[in-house]
N, C-alpha and C positions, 0 to 999 in steps of 0.2 A: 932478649929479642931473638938469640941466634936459636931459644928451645924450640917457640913455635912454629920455624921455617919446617916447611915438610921435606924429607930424604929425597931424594932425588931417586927416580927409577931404574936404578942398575939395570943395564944390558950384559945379560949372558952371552959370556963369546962363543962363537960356534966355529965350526969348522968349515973350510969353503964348501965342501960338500954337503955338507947341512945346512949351508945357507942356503943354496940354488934348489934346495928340496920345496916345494908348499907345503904350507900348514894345513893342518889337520883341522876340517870342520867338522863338528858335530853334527850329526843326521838330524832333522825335528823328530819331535814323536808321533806316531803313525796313531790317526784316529780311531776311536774308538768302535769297534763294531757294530755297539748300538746306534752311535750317532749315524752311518751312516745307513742305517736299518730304515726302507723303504715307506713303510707311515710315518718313522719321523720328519721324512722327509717333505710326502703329503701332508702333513700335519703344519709343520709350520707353511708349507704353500699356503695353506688353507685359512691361516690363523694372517699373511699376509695380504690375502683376496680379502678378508671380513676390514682386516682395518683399513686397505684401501677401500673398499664402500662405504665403511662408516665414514670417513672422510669426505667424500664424495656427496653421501647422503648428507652429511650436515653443510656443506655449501651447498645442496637444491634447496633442504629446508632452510637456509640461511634467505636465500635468495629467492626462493618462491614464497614465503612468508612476506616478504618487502613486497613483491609481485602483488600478492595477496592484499594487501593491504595498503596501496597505494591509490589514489586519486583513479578513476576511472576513467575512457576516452567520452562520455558522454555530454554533449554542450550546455543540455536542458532537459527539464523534469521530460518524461516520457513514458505514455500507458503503456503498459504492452502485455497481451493477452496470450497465457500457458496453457494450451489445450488439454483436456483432461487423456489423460492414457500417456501423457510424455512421458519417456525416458531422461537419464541424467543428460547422455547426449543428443537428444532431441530439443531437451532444454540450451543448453548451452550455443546447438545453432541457431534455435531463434534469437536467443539473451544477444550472439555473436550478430546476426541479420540485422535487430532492432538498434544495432550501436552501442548496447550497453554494455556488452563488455568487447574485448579485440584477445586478450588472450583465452578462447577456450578452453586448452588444457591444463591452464593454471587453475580456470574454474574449478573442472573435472579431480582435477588432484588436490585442491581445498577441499571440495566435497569430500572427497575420498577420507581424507586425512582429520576430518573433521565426526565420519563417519554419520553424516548426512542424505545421504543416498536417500534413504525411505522417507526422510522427513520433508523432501520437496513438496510441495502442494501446487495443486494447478490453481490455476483463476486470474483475476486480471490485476495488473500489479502497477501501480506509478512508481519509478526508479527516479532520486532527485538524480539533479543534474553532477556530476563525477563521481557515481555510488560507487566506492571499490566492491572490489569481488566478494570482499566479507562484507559492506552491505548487502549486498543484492542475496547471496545466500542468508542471512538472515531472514531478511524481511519474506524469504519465499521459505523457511522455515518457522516463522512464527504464524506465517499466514496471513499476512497484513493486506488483504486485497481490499480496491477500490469498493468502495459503496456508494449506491444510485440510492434514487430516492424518487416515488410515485404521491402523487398528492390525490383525494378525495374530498373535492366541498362537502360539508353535509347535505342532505337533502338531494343528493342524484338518486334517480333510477339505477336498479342496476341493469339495463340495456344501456344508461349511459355510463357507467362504470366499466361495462365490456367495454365500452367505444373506445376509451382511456387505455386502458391496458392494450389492446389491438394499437393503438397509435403509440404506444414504447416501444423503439426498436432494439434495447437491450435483453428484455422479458425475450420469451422463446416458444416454441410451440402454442399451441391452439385452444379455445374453450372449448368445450364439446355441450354445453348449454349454458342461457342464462340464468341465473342463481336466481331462488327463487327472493321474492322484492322483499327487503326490511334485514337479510339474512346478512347483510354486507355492514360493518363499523367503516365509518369513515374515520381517515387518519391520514397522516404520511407515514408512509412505508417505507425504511429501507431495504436494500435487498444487493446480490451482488451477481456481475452477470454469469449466466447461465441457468438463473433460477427460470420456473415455467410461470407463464399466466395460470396456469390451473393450482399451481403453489400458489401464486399470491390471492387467489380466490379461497382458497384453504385460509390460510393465514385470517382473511377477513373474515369470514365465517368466527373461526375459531376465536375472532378477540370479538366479535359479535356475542356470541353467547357467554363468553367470560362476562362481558360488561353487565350483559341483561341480568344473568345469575346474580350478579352482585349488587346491583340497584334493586333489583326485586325482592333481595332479600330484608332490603329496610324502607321500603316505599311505605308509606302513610295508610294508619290501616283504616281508613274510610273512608278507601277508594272505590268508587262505584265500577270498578272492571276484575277481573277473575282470576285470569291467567297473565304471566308472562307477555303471548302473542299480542295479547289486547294490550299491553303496554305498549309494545314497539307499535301498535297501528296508531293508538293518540301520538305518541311521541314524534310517529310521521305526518301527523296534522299539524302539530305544534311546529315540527320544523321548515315546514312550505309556508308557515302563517307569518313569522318574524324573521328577522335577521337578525334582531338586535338582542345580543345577551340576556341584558337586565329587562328585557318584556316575556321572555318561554317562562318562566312562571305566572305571570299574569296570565297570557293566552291558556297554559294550561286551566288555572282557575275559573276560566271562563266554561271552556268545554266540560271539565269536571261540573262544576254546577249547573249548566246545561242536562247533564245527564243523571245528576241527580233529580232534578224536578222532569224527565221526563220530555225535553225539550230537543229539536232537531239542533244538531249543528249548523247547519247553512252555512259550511266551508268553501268557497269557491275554488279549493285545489282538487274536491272533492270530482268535482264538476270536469274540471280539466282532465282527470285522471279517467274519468269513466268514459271520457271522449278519444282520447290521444293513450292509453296506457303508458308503456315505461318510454316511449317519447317524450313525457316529459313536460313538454309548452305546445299550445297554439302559436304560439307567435303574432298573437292578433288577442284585442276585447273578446270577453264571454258574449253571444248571443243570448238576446231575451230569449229565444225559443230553442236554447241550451240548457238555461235552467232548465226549465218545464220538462225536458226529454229524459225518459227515464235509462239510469244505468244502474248499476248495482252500486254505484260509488258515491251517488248523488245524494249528498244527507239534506242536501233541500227536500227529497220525494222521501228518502228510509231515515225509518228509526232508528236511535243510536248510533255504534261508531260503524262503518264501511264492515268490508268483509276482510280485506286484507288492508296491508300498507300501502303507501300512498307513494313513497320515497323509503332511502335506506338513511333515518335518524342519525345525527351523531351521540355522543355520551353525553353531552348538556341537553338536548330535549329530551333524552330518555331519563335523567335526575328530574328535570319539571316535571314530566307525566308522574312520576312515581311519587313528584314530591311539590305538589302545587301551590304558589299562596294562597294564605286564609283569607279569602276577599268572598265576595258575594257579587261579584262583578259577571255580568250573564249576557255584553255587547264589546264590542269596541270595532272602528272604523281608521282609516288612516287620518293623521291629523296634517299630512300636508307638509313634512319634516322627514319624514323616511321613517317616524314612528306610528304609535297610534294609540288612538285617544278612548278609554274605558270609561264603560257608567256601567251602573248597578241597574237603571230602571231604564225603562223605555224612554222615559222623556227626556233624561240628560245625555239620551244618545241621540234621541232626534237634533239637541242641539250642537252637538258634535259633529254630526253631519254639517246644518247648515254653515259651520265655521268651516270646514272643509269645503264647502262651495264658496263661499268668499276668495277663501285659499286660493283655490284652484281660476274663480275669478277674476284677482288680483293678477294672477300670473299669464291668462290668457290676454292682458290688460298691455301688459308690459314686454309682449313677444316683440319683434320686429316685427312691421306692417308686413314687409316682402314673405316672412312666413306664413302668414297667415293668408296672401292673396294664392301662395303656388303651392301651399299644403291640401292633399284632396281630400274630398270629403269620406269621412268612416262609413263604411257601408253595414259595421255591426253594430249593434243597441249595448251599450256595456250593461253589463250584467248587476245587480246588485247586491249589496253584502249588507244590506241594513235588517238587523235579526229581527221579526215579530215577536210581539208577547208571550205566543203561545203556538203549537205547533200547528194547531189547528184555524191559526190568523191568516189570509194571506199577506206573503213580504208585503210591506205598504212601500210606497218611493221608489217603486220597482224601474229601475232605466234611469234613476235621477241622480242614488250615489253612486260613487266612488268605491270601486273596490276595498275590502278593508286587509285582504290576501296580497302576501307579496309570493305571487304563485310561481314567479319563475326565479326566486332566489336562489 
């Protein structure tokens, strides 16, 4: 036991004058020359400044990342329109105006940091409702802008296709004329705002001649017409003549072998057209002494088809004209149903007719009295659609049928 006890640390005796002396400290060692050598000095300053920034720098991007990426102040979806020629900060004070974002130069330093600057895109933009900052930069980087949409019935004028585009007030600038008639596809267009009306007149053109190229190129080869042009002009008879899908091939077949034997069309849109141009409608019955009056359009008076179109076709009456059923069918009148009723000969269309005066009988039969006491009387002769045998017949029944043209469809 008593080995591993440790010795006790002997005191050396001193002398009282060696006591009251102090002990002797050792100097430190005096540093080094290099160390205190004046770049070392800037050096580590230097090397202290960097990793206090990076420090620094990794709490903003801690913190603006969160910023970044957080819930937006926005309540509800909202358009909001980037004028072309913005800057990053031109952008950011409308984004900041329109409510869609509140911190600007978090935006500004996403971008930055994202290295997004150039890839902003102007145009008009729906932001859902709390987009963060990295949606809103996204979506104005991928370019996801709102898209409009203009609609064309078939069978306008193109004075009334100007009319249409003149009344969108997203479309922009001016037409500088009306396109000439037939040259226009009807369709629905999209488009996004700041496109021009003279673009979207382009655009139509341009899927117009696509179309025509392409149906012409397999149209039925014993079509009695020549060119291209002369398609699109039946194809704008065919489309003023029906509404109804499943009858533009019938109608075609009609007109087609009409002109195969040589025979007038006796179109009533023909008539309208030669009276009123890209107007369109009377808005009133044909006069009997409308027929009779000569126009260039009138195929009651001229041979074969008009000079020009009549209307601007959609793509299913220009597939009929190029591609017509195999019928023999050379009449048809309205049957009294919003369709209309075909014969091959004159007499199964005379009867046609009189089943349509029935029709039309029936229903004047079953009006309310009151209409019929305070309705006034028409001061025009309706015009007639019932075809003769031959072009050289006159109409018989003239003033008696029923249009067989649905001329203001």
């Amino acid at each position: 036991m008593n080995a591993n006890r440790p010795e006790p640390k002997r005191i050396e005796p001193r002398s009282p004058r060696t006591a009251i002396e102090p002990d002797t400290v050792q100097m430190p060692m005096r540093r080094s020359a290099s160390a205190r050598h004046p770049l070392v000095i800037i050096g580590n300053a230097i090397i202290s400044i960097f990793v206090l920034l990076a420090v620094v720098a990794g709490i903003v991007l801690f913190v603006g990342k969160q910023r970044f990426e957080q819930p937006g102040p926005l309540p509800q979806d909202r358009v909001v329109n980037i004028p072309r020629g913005s800057g990053m900060r031109d952008i950011a004070d409308v984004l900041s105006r329109e409510g869609v974002i509140d911190q600007p130069y978090v935006f500004i330093g996403g971008v930055l940091v994202l290295k997004a600057r150039e890839d902003l895109k102007a145009g008009e933009y729906q932001f859902k409702a709390h987009s963060s900052l990295r949606d809103v930069v996204e979506t104005m980087v991928e370019g996801k802008v709102v898209e409009h949409q203009v609609s064309f019935p078939e069978g306008l004028t193109s004075q009334q296709i100007v009319a249409r585009l003149q009344d969108d007030d997203v479309l922009t600038g001016d037409i500088n004329q009306v396109p000439r008639e037939g040259s226009l596809l009807p369709d629905t267009y999209n488009f996004t705002r700041g496109v021009t009306r003279e673009q979207m007149i382009q655009r139509m053109q341009q899927a117009q001649q696509r179309a025509v190229k392409e149906i012409w190129d397999r149209r039925a080869a014993d079509l009695p017409i020549k060119t291209p042009d002369q398609l699109i002009i039946l194809a704008s008879l065919i489309e003023k003549e029906t509404g109804k899908p499943d009858e533009r091939t019938r109608v075609a077949a009609v007109f087609v072998n009409r002109l195969k034997q040589k025979m007038r069309l006796q179109s009533d849109p023909t008539i309208i057209y030669g009276l009123v141009g890209g107007k369109g409608t009377l808005g009133r019955p044909i006069m009997k002494s409308e027929i009779e009056q000569p126009t260039p359009y009138n195929t009651y008076l001229i041979d074969g088809l008009p000079p020009g179109p009549i209307s601007n076709p959609g793509r299913a009456s220009l597939e009929a004209a190029a591609n017509p059923a195999r019928t023999r069918e050379l009449y048809f009148v309205a049957d009294g149903t919003g369709g209309h009723a075909f014969a091959e000969t004159y007499d199964q269309h005379q009867k046609n007719v009189q089943r349509l005066r029935l029709i039309e009988t029936d229903q004047k039969d079953q009006s309310p009295i009151e209409d019929r006491m305070t309705s006034a009387p028409s001061q025009a002769t309706p015009a007639p659609t019932t075809a003769p045998p031959s072009p050289t017949t006159p109409p018989p029944l003239r003033g008696t049928s029923q249009p067989h043209a649905q001329a203001g469809h």
